[in-house]
C-alpha positions in Angstrom: -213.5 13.3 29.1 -212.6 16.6 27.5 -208.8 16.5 28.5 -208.3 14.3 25.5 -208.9 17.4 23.6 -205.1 18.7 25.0 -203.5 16.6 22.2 -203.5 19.4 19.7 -203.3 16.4 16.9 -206.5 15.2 18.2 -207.8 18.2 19.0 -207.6 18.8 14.9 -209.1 15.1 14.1 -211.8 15.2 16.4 -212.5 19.0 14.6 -212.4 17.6 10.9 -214.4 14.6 12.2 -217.3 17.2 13.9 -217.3 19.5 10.8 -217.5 16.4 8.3 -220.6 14.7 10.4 -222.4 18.2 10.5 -222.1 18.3 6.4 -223.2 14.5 6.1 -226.5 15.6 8.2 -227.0 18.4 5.7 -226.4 15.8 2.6 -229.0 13.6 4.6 -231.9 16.0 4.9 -230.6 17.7 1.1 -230.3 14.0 -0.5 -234.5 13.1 0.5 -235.6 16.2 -0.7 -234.0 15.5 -4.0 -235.2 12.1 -4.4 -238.3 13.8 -3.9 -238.3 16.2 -7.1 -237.2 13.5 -9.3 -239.1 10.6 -8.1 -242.3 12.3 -6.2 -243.9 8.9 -4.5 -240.9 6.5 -5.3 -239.0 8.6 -3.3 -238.7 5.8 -0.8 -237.7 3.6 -3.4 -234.9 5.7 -4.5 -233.5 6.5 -1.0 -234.3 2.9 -0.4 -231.8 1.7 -3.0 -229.0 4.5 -2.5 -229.2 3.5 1.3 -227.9 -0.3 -0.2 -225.6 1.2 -3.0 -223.8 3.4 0.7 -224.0 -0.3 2.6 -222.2 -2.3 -0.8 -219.8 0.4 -1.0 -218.8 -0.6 2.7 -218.8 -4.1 2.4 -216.7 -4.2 -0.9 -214.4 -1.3 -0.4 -213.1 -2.1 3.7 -210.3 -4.8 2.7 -208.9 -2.8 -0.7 -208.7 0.0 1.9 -206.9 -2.2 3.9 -204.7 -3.4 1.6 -204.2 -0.1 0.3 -203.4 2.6 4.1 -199.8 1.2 4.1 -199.0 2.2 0.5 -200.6 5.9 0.6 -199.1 8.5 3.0 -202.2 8.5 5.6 -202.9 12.3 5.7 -202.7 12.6 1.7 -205.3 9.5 1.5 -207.7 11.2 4.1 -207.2 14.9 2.5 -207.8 13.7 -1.4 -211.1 11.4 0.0 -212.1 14.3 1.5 -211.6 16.3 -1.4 -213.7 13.6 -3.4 -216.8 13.6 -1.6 -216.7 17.5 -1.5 -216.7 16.8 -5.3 -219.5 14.6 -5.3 -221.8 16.8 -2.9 -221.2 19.6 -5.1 -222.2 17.8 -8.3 -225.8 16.5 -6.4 -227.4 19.5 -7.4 -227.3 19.3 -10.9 -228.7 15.5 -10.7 -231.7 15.4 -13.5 -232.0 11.9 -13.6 -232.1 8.8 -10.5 -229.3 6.7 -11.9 -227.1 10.2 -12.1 -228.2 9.8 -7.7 -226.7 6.6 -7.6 -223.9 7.0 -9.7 -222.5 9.7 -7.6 -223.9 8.2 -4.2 -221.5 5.3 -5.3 -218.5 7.6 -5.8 -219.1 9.7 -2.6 -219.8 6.4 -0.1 -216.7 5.0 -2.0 -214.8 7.8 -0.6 -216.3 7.3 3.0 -215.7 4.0 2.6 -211.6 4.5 2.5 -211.8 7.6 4.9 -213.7 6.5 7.8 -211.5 3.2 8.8 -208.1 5.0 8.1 -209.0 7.7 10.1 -210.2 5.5 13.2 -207.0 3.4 12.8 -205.1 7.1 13.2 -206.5 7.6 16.5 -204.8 4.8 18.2 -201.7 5.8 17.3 -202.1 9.6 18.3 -203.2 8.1 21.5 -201.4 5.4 22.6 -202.8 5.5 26.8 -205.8 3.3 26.8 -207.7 5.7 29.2 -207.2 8.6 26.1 -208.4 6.5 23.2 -211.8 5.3 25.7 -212.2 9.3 26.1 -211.6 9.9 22.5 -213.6 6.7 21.4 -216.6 7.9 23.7 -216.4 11.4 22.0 -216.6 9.9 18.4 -219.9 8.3 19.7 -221.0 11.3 21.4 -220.4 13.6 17.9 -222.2 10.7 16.0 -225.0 11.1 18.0 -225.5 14.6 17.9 -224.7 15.0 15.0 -228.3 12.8 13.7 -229.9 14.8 16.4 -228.9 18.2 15.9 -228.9 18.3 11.6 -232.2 17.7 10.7 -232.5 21.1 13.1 -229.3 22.9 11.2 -231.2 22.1 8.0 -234.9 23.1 8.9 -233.8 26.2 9.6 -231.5 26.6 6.5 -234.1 25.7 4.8 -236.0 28.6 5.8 -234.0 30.9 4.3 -232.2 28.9 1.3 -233.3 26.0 -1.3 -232.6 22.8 -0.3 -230.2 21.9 -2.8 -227.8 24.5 -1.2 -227.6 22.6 1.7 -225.6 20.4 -1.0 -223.2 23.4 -0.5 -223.0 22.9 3.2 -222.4 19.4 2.8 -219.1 20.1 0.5 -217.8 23.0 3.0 -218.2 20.4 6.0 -215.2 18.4 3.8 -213.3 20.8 2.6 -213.1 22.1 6.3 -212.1 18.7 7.4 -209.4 18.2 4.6 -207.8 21.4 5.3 -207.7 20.5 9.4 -206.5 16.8 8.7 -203.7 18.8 6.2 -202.4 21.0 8.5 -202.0 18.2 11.1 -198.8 15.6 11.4 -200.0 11.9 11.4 -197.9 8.7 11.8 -196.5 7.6 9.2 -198.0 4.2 8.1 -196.0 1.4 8.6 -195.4 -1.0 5.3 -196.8 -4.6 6.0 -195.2 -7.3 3.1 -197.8 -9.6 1.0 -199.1 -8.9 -2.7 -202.6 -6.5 -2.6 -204.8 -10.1 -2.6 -203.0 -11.3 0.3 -203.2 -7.7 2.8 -206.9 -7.0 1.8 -207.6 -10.7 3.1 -205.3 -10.3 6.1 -208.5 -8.1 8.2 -210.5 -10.5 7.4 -208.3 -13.2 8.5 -206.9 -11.1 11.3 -210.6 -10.7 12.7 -212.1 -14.3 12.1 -208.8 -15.7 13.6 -209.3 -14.0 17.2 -211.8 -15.0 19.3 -212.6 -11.8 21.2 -212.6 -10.3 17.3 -215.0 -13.0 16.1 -217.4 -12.3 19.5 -217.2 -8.8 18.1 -218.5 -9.4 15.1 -221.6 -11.7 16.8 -222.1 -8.8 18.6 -222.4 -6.4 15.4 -225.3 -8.6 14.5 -227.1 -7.9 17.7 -226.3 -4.2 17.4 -227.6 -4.2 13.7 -231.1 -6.0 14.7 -231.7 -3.4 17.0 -230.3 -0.7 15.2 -232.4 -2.0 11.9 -235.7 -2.0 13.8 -235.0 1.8 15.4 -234.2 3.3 12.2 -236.8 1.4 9.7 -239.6 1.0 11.7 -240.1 4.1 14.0 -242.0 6.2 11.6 -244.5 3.4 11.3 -244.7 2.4 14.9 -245.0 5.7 15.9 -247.7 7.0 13.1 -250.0 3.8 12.3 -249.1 1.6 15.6 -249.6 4.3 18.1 -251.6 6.7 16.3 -249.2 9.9 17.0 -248.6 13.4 15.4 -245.6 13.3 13.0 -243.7 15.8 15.5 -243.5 12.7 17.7 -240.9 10.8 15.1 -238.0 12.5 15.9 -238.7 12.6 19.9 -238.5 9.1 19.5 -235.6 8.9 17.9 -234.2 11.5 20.0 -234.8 8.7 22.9 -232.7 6.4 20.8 -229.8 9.0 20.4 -230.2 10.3 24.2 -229.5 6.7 25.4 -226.3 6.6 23.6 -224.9 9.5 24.5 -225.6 8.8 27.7 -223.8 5.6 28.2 -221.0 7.5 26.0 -220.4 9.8 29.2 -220.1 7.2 31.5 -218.2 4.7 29.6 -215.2 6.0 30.5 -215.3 6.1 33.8 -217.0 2.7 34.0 -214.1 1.0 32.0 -211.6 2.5 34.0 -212.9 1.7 37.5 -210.4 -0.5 39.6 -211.8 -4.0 40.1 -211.3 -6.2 37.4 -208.9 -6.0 34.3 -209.8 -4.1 31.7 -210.6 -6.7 29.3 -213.4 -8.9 31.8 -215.0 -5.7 32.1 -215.5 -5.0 28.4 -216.4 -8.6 28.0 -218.9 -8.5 30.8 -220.5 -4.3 30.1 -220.7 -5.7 26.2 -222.2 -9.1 26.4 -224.8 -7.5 29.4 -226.1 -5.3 26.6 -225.9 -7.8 24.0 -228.8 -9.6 25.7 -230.2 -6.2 27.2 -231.0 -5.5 23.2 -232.4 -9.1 22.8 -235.0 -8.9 25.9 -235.8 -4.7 24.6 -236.5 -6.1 21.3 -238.5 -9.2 22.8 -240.5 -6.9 25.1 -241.3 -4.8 21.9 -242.5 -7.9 20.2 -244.6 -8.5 23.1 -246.1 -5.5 23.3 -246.9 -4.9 20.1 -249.0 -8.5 20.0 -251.3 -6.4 22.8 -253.6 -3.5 22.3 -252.5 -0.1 22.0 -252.8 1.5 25.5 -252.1 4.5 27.6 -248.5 3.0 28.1 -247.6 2.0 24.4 -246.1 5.5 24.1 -244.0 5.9 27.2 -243.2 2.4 26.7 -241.4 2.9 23.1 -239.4 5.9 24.6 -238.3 4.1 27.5 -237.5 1.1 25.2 -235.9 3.2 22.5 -234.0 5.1 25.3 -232.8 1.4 26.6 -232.0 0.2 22.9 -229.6 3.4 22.6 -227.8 3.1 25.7 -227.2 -0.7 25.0 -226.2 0.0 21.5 -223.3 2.5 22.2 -222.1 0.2 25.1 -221.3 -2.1 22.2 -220.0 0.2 19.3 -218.0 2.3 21.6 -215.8 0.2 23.5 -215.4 -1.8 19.8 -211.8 0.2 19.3 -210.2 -1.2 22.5 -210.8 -4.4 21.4 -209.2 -3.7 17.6 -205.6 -2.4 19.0 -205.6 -4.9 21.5 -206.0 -7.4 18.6 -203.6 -6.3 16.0 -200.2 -4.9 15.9 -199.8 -1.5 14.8 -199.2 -1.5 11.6 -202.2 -4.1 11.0 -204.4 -1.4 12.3 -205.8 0.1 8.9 -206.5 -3.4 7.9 -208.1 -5.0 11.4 -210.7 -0.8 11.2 -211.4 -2.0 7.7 -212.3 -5.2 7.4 -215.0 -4.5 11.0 -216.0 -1.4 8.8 -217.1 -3.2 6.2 -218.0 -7.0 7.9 -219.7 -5.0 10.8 -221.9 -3.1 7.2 -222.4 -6.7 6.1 -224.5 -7.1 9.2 -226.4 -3.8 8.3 -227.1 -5.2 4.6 -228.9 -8.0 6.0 -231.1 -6.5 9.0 -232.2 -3.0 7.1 -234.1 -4.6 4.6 -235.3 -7.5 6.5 -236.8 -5.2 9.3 -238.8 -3.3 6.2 -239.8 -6.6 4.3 -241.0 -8.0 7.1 -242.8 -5.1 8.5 -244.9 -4.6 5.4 -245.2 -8.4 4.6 -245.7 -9.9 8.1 -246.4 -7.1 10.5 -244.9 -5.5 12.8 -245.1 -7.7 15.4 -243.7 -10.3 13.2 -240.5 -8.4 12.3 -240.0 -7.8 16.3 -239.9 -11.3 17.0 -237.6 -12.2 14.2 -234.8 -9.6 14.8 -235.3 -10.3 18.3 -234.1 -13.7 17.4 -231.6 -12.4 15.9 -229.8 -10.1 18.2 -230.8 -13.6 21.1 -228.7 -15.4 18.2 -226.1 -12.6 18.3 -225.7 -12.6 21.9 -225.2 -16.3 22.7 -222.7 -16.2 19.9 -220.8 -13.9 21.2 -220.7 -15.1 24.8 -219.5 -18.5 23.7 -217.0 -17.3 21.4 -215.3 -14.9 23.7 -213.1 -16.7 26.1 -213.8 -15.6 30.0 -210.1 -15.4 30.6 -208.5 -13.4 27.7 -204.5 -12.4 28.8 -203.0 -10.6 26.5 -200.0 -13.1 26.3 -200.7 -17.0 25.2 -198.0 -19.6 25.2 -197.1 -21.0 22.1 -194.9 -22.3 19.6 -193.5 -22.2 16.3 -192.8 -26.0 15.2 -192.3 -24.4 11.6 -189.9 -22.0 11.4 -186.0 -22.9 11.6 -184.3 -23.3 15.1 -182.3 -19.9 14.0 -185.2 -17.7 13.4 -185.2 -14.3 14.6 -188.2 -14.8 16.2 -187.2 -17.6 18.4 -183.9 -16.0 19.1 -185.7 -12.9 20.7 -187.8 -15.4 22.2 -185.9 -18.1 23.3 -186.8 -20.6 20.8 -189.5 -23.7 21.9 -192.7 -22.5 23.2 -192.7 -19.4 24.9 -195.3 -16.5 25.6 -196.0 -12.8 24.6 -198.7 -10.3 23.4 -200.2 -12.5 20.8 -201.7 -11.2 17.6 -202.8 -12.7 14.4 -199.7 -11.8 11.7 -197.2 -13.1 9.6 -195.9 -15.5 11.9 -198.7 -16.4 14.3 -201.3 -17.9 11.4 -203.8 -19.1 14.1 -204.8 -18.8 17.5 -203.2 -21.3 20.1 -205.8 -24.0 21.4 -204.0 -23.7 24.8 -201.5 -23.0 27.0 -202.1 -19.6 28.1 -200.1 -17.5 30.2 -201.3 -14.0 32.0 -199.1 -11.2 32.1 
């Protein structure tokens, strides 16, 4: 997996990308403590509601940045959002009142917001071989993981010897590291798509609800963000009032979470690149499996939950929570093949935006449905629900995403003039080649599909 890392342009991404997540941890721990001294108990309420100002920011801000990578040189976009949350970060500190939080949360997920999907539609690009981008994609998941397992440590022991609010300080040397590698690297040019700035920020969208194995994707994001929404709301209260257990035992459980991901992270690689079947039935077949492998975890926790506490209630949620992990990033990770396989380069900024902020959508819904209906309804209640969900997710996605998916579909073009370009490099009437949703190609073909 680590020959990826041999691409020196890369090598300086997946740098910027490390130091950026270790400063986001820091802002993390820093942020709660703050919320803290200016809110004392409604600290939950406060981190509560920046946590949905973060999620709108995503939803609303994915198809402007869409509409906006091809206009913006890509490294001076990535550099000046960098610079911004660095900005922000610095400026937390000096917070005396809530709203000032989620003014500048606002500003600084804004800036993520445009960042993040430009810089995943980069990667593509600066790896063109399949087998690299599946290394690189199982790194990003790897460093996303660690990075929420290895932070909270970084900033306990900061925290020994500084205040937290200079961990704010860490936060903004995490970006400015990051904009200085992405600055002193070369990155592709974008390339200019036509339409006025209504028409490219709908084309994700459109790009993504017009492809079936896109549209399955996004069925899937629900299951992901049922499971995910249940892990990350509900732990502390599963593990402290359900079970009983020591608050030391909170993050060992989510450390179960975060080793099943990394795991299958490893050995995705590998896994998709096994001879046998083509690459795309094996993502269809290793992503809908865990679909439904979150469904039956989350059912099983339901289940037990309706039963007495036991001896096995304990090594039950870790082996659950390890299971949830390993299904979850057997989703996320292999998400990128499916986006360039989908979209022509220069729609990539716009197909990484519009799942960045659709697959957030998700998130908006399941985060605080997993808390209302714990503390409304019970846990047990909230289990079953989201388990319907991510069931609901999982059929979805297995009858929206076509068992035979060739990358070339026969088709024709009834509406443009016999002396097209198009049909000339095609030979006019219905012919067949990589098809992707676009200018030209407005919808998907019912049938006539040819393999390549």
């Amino acid at each position: 997996m680590l020959s990826v890392l041999r691409n020196r342009t890369y090598r300086r991404l997946f740098a910027a990308q490390v130091v950026a997540l270790a400063g986001t941890g820091l802002a993390t721990v820093a942020l709660s403590l703050l919320a803290y001294d200016l809110a004392g108990a409604n600290a939950s309420a406060v981190l509560g509601t920046a946590l949905a100002i973060k999620m709108a920011a995503y939803v609303g801000m994915g198809p402007v940045v869409g509409a906006l990578a091809d206009r913006l040189p890509r490294r001076t976009l990535l550099v000046a959002m960098d610079l911004v949350r660095a900005a922000v970060a610095l400026s937390l500190p000096f917070v005396t009142q809530v709203w000032q939080i989620y003014v500048l949360i606002l500003l600084l997920q804004t800036a993520s917001a445009a960042f993040t999907p430009t810089f995943q539609a980069t990667i593509p690009e600066v790896l063109p071989e399949e087998r690299d981008y599946t290394k690189a994609l199982s790194l990003s998941r790897l460093a996303y993981d660690l990075e929420s397992l290895l932070s909270p440590v970084l900033a306990a022991a900061l925290l020994t010897v500084v205040p937290y609010d200079r961990l704010f300080t860490g936060t903004a040397a995490g970006f400015l590291a990051s904009g200085l590698l992405v600055r002193a690297t070369a990155l592709p040019a974008p390339a200019a798509r036509a339409g006025g700035l209504r028409a490219r920020a709908a084309f994700g969208t459109r790009l993504l609800l017009g492809t079936p194995r896109l549209r399955a994707l996004l069925a899937l994001d629900v299951a992901v963000a049922a499971a995910g929404a249940t892990v990350l709301v509900n732990t502390v209260v599963l593990v402290r009032d359900t079970l009983g257990r020591t608050p030391g035992d909170v993050p060992l459980a989510l450390g179960a979470y975060g080793a099943g991901s990394m795991t299958t992270a490893l050995l995705l690689p590998r896994a998709l690149d096994r001879p046998g079947l083509p690459g795309p039935a094996r993502e269809r077949a290793l992503m809908l499996t865990a679909a439904f492998v979150l469904a039956g975890s989350l059912g099983l926790l339901a289940l037990g939950l309706a039963l007495a506490p036991g001896g096995w209630s304990w090594p039950g949620l870790l082996a659950l929570w390890l299971v949830l992990g390993a299904a979850t990033s057997a989703i996320l990770t292999p998400g990128g093949r499916l986006l360039r396989r989908s979209a022509r380069t220069a729609d990539l900024p716009a197909a990484f935006a519009a799942r960045f902020s659709l697959s957030h959508a998700c998130w908006l819904l399941t985060y605080p449905l997993a808390g209302w209906l714990a503390a409304r309804t019970g846990l047990p209640a909230s289990a079953a629900v989201l388990t319907g969900i991510a069931l609901l997710g999982a059929l979805t996605a297995a009858h929206l995403w076509p068992r035979t998916d060739p990358p070339a579909l026969e088709h024709a073009h009834p509406e443009l003039p016999a002396d097209h370009p198009h049909l000339a490099e095609t030979a006019g009437g219905r012919h067949a080649h990589d098809f992707h949703i676009d200018a030209l190609h407005h919808h998907w073909p019912r049938r006539g599909t040819v393999r390549t």
